[in-house]
C-alpha positions in Angstrom: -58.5 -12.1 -101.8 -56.8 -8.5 -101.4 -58.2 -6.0 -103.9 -55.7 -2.5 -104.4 -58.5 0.1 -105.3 -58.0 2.5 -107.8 -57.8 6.2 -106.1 -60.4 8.6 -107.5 -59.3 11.6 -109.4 -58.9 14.9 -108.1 -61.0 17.2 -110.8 -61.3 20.2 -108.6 -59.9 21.3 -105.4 -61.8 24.0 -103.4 -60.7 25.8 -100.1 -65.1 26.5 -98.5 -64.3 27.4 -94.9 -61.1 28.5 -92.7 -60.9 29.3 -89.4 -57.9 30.2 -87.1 -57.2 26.5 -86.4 -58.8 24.8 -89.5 -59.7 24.8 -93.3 -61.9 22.6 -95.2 -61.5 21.8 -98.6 -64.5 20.2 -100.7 -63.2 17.4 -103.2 -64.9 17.2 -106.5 -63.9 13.8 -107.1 -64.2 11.3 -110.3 -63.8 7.3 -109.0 -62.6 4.6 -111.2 -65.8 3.5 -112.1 -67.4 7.1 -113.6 -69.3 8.1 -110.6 -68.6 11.5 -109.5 -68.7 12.5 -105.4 -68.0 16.2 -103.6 -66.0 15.1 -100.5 -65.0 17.5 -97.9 -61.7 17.3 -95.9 -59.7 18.9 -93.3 -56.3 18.8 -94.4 -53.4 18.4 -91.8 -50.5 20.6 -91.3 -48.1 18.1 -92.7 -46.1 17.8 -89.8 -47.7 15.2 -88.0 -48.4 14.8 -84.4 -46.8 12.3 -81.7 -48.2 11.0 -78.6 -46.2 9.2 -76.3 -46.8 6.5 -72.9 -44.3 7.6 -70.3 -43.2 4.4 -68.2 -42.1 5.8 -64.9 -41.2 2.1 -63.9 -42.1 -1.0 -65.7 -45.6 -1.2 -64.7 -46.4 2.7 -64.2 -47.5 4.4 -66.6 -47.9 8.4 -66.4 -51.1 10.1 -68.1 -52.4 13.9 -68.3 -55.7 15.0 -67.7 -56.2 18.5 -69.4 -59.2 20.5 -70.6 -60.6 19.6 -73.9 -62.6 21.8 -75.9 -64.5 19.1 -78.5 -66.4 18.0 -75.3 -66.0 20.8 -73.2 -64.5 18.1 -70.5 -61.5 17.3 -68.6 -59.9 14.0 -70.2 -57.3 11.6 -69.3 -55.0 10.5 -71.5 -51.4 10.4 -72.8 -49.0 13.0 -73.3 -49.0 14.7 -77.0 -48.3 17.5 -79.1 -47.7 18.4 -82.7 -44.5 17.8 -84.1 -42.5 21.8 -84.9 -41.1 22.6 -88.1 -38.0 21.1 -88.1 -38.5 18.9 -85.7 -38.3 14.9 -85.5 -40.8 13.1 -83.9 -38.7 11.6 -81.3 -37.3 15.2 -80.7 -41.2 16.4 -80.7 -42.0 13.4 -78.0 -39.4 14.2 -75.6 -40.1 18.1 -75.9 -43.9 17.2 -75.2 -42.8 14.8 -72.0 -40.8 17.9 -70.5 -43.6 20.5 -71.3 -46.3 18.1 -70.1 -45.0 16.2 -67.2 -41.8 17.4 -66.7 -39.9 13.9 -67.7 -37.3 13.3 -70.0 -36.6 10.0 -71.7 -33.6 8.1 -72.3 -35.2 5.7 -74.5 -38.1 6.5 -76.8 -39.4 3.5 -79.1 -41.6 4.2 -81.5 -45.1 1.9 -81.8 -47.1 3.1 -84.2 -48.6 5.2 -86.5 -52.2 6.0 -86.4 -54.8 7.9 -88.7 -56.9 9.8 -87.1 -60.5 10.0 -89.0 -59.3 9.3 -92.1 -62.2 9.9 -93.7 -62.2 13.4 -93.4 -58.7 14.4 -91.6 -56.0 13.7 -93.2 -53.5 14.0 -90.3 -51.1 11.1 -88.1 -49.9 10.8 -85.2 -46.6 8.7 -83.9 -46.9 6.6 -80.7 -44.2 6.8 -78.8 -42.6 4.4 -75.8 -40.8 6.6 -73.4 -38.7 4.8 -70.6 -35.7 6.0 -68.4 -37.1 9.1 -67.6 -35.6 11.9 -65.8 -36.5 15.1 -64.0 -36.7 17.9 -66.7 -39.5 20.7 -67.2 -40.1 22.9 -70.2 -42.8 25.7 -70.3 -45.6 24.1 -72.5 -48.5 26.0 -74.1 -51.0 24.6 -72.4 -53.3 26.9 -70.1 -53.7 25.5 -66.9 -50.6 22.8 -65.4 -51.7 19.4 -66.0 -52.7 17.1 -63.6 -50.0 14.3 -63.9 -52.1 10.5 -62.6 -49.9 7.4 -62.3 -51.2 4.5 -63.3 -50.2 0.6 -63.0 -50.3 -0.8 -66.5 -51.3 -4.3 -65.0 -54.8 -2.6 -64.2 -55.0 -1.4 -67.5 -59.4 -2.8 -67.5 -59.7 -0.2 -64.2 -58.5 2.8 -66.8 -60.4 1.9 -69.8 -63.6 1.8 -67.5 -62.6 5.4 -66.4 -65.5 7.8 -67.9 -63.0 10.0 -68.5 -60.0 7.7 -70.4 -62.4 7.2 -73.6 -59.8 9.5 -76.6 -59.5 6.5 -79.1 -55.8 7.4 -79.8 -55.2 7.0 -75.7 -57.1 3.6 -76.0 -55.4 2.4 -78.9 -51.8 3.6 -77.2 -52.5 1.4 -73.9 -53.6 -1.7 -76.1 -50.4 -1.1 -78.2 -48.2 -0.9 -75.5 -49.2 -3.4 -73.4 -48.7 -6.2 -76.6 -45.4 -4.5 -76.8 -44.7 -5.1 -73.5 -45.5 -8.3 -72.8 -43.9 -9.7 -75.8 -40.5 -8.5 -74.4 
């Protein structure tokens, strides 16, 4: 038995800490039942965010490994990037393929969209299947160039026992993928 929850009500909405990347907003919230909760959030931009698994062939996939300040670690993982003003997502995926690993794609299928924390962030980001790349580099933001690992999709259990492949959207990306592609 499926039960559709009411959505508490928004009494108060409060902006209690900003930085140059982030805000937080506390929530004083009423829920359907009279109790009455301060929640704190990190509202998105509202633009959205896309990451996208580069196919170089049919069983090569292309990932990044770049610098990541939340663990103060070098990570592997997929190619992404937040999606400009004005921008579609599919646009946003290819520019972020040509910025990160200076590919193109032909084709670009979209997967998938994923919350990420939900709980507290209230941002989403679009998977993305690129295939039919081509050659074609843009000059990305990012501070250091990217070191660009191929990697066989058939020996997808080698990455995810990778200490550093362990981003949940990367994971949740490969196992997405690889359903898509075997059901074709």
């Amino acid at each position: 038995m499926t039960r559709k929850n009411q959505l508490p009500t928004i009494n108060q909405r409060e902006k209690v800490a900003q930085s140059r990347l982030f805000a937080i907003e506390q929530l004083d919230l009423t829920f359907s039942n009279g109790e009455q909760r301060q929640y704190e959030r990190i509202p998105g931009s509202g633009r959205g965010a896309v990451l996208i698994v580069p196919m170089l062939d049919k069983d090569t996939m292309l990932l990044v490994r770049e610098y990541c300040a939340g663990t103060h670690t070098y990570e592997l993982g997929f190619p992404k990037g937040l999606i400009d003003p004005d921008e579609l997502p599919e646009q946003a995926a290819n520019r972020e393929l040509k910025e990160e690993i200076g590919y193109g794609a032909e084709k670009l299928t979209f997967i998938h969209q994923v919350a990420m924390a939900p709980a507290f962030f209230s941002a989403t980001m679009e998977i993305f299947l690129a295939q039919t790349l081509y050659e074609e580099k843009l000059v990305g933001d990012e501070p250091e160039p990217l070191e660009i690992v191929p990697w066989k999709l058939s020996n997808f259990n080698e990455l995810l026992a990778q200490a550093d492949f362990n981003e949940a959207r990367s994971i949740a990306a490969l196992m997405l993928i690889r359903e898509h592609l075997r059901e074709k």
